[in-house]
N, C-alpha and C positions, 0 to 999 in steps of 0.2 A: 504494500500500500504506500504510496509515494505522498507526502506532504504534500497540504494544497496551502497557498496562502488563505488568510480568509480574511474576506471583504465585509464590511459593511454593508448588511442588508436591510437596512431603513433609516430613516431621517434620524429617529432616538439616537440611532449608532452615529451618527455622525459631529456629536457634540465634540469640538473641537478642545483644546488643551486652553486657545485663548479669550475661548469663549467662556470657559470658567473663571477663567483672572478675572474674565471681565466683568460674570457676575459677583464674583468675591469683592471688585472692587466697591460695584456699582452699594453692595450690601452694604460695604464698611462704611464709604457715606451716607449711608440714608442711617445708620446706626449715629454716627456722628453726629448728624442732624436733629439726630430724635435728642439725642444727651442736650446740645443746644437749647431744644426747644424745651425740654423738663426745665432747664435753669431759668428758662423768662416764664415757666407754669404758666402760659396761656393753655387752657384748655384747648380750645379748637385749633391750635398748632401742633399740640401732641397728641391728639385724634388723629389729625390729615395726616402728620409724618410716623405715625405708630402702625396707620394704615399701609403708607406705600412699606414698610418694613416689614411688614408681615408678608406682604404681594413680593417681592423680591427672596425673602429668606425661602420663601413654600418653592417659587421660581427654581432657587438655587438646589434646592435640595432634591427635586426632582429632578435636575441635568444630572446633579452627583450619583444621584439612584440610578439613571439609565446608562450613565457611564460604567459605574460601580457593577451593573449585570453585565458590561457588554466584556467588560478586566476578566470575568471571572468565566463568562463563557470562552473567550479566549485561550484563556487558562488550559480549563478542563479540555477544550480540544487538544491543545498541545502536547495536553499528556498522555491522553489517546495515542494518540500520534508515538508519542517515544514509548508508552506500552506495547503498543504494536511492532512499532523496529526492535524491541529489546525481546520479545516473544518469538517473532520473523528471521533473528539475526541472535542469537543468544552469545556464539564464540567472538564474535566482531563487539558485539557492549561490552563483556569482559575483559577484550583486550585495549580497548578503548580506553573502559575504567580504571585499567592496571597504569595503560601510559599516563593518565589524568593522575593516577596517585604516584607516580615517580616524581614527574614535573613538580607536583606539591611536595612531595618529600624532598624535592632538591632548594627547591624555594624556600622550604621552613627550613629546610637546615644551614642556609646561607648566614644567619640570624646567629 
């Protein structure tokens, strides 16, 4: 069974690295905002900006959720994937593993 890359197959998956900054950012000033606005205790100024921070934090945490599934399906493929080469190829992982653990034994013992 040959490796496949694997694509993104819907818009959720497609939540970019700086589209997060950017809601992280966008949260952190409306959080700023709000703290501002609690210190002049205008009521209806910590309604409005209490409001938009709860609409951005729900925002933010559902990009992190559909991100956070797409990590972990990723994942779990990948390890399919090397379950399957190391089941398919059993003498070639051990010898693999053996060269991986020389390398590091020569690396740590440098030290």
């Amino acid at each position: 069974m040959a490796m496949q890359p694997i694509e993104p197959q819907d818009q959720a998956r497609n939540v970019s690295k700086e589209q997060l900054y950017d809601d992280l950012r966008q949260l952190s000033s409306t959080v700023e905002e709000l703290m501002q606005a609690t210190a002049d205790d205008s009521r209806e100024n910590v309604s409005r900006v209490r409001e938009q921070a709860e609409q951005r934090l729900a925002a933010v945490k559902s990009r992190l959720s559909e991100k956070g599934e797409y990590v972990r399906e990723q994942a779990l493929e990948k390890f399919d994937c090397a379950d399957n080469y190391v089941h398919e190829n059993p003498w070639a992982s051990v010898g693999l593993a053996a060269g991986a653990g020389v390398v590091l034994g020569l690396l740590l013992g440098r030290r």
